[in-house]
N, C-alpha and C positions, 0 to 999 in steps of 0.2 A: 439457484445460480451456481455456476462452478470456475472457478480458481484460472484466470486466465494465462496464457506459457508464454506468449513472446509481446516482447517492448512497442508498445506502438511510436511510431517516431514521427509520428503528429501531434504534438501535444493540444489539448483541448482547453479552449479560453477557461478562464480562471472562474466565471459565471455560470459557465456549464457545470462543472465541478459543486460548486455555488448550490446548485439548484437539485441537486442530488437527492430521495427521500429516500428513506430509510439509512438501513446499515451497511457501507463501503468500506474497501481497503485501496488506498490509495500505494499502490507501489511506486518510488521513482528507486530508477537504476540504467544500468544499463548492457546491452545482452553482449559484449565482451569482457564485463567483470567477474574480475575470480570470486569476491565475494560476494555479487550475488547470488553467482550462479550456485556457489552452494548452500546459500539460503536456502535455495526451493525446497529441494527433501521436506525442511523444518517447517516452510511457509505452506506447503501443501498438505500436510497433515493437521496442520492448523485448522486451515480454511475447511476440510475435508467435515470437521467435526460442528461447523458455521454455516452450514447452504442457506441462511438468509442474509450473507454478507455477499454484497458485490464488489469483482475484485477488477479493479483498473488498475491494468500495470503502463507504466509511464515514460518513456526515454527521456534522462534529462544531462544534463550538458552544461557547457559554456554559453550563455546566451539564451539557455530555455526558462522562460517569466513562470511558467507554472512552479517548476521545484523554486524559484527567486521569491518566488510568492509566499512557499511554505517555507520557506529559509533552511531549504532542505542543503547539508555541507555534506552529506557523508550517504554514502551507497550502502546496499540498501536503506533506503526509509520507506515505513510503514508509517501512511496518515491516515485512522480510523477515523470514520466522517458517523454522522448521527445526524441526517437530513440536511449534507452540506459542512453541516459545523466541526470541527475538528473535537476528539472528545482522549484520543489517547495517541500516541506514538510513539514508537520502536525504532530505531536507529541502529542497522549493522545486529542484527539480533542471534545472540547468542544458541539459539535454538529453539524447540516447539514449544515449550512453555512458555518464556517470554512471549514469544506472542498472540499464545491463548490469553494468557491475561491480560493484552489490551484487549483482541475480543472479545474478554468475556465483562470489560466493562459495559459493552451494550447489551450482551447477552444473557447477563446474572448467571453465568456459570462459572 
């Protein structure tokens, strides 16, 4: 799998998300933010080092149930999924180690 670049601005019911097997990365943000945008570098080097995480990146907003759901407050969040279920997350991350270490909670590295 590899590391997806632009915000989809559909958000996908909460059950689809839900129903995910294996290892994901759930992105919310949004693609006029300064801070996400320079996340990516950190978050692509990450994921680079992870090809069996799937990476769902997410536009979220005023009004969008899916980050309401994760009680996602703060741009970017990272929600590592482990067949759906939330297992680690990164909020606004400081760079590529943080958030190799929540990958590598599923990944024993």
């Amino acid at each position: 799998m590899s590391m997806t670049t632009t915000y989809a601005p559909v958000e996908p019911p909460r059950e689809e998300i839900d129903a995910l097997s294996g290892s994901s990365v759930i992105e919310f943000g949004a693609p006029w933010c300064g801070i996400c945008q320079a996340a990516q570098p950190a978050l692509a080097a990450a994921m680079a080092g992870h090809p069996e995480f799937r990476h769902v990146k997410i536009e979220d907003g005023p009004g969008r149930r899916l980050g309401r759901s994760y009680r996602v407050k703060l741009w970017p969040t990272l929600v590592v999924l482990r067949d759906g279920q939330e297992v680690a997350r990164v909020v606004r991350p400081a760079g590529q180690r943080e958030i190799e270490d929540a990958l590598g909670v599923l990944s024993g590295k």
